[in-house]
C-alpha positions in Angstrom: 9.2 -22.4 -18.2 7.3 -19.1 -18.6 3.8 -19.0 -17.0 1.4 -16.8 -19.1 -1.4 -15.3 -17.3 -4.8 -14.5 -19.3 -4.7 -10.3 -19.1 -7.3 -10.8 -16.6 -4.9 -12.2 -14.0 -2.0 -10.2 -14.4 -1.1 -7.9 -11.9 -2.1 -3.9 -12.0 0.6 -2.0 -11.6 1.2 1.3 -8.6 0.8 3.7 -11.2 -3.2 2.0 -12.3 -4.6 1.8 -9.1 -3.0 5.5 -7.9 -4.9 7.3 -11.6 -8.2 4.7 -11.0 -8.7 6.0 -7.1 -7.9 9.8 -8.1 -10.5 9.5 -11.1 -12.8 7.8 -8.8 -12.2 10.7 -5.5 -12.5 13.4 -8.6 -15.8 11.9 -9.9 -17.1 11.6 -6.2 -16.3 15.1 -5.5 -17.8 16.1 -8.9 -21.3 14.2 -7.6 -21.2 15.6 -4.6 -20.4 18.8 -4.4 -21.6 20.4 -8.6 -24.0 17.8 -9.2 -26.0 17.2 -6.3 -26.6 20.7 -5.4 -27.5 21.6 -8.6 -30.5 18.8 -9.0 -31.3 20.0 -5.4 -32.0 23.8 -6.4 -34.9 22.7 -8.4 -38.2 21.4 -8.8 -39.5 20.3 -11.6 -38.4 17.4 -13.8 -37.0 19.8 -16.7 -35.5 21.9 -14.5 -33.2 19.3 -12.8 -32.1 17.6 -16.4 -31.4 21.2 -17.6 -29.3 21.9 -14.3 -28.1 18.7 -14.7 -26.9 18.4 -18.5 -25.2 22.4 -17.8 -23.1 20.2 -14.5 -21.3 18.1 -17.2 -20.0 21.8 -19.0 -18.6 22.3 -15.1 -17.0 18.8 -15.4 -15.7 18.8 -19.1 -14.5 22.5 -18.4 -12.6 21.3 -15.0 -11.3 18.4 -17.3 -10.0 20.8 -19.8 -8.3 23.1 -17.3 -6.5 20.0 -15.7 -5.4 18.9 -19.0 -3.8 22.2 -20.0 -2.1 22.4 -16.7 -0.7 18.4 -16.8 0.9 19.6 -20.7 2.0 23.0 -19.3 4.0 20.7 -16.7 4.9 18.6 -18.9 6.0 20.3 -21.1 8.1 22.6 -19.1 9.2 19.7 -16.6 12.8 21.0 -17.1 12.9 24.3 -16.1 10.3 23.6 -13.3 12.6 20.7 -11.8 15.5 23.5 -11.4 13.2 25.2 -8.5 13.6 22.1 -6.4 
């Protein structure tokens, strides 16, 4: 007899937890080291959720360029699996 588990209970696989802590070290390094600082550098209330709305350009363009990079891989996984 096969025991079905609500999705709840089912076990998370290696590959889930390894992307879940990396997004959550990347997002922590975001904060900390582009998002902080910039709030810091100012004053006034405007200021900070200019600075801050401008940090999530920095983010979405850091997402963009690890995207590009992951496809470039990707997509030439062949010829770059040869160098080892």
């Amino acid at each position: 007899m096969i025991a079905v588990l609500p999705l709840a209970l089912q076990k998370i696989e290696n590959e889930y937890l390894l992307f879940g802590a990396a997004g959550l070290v990347s997002l922590a390094a975001f904060v900390g080291l582009i998002l902080v600082p910039a709030l810091g550098s100012y004053g006034r209330a405007w200021e900070k959720l200019v600075a801050g709305f401008l940090s999530l350009f920095v983010l979405a363009a850091l997402v963009l360029v690890g995207l590009v990079i992951g496809v470039v891989i990707f997509l030439n996984w062949d010829a770059i699996s040869k160098w080892f």
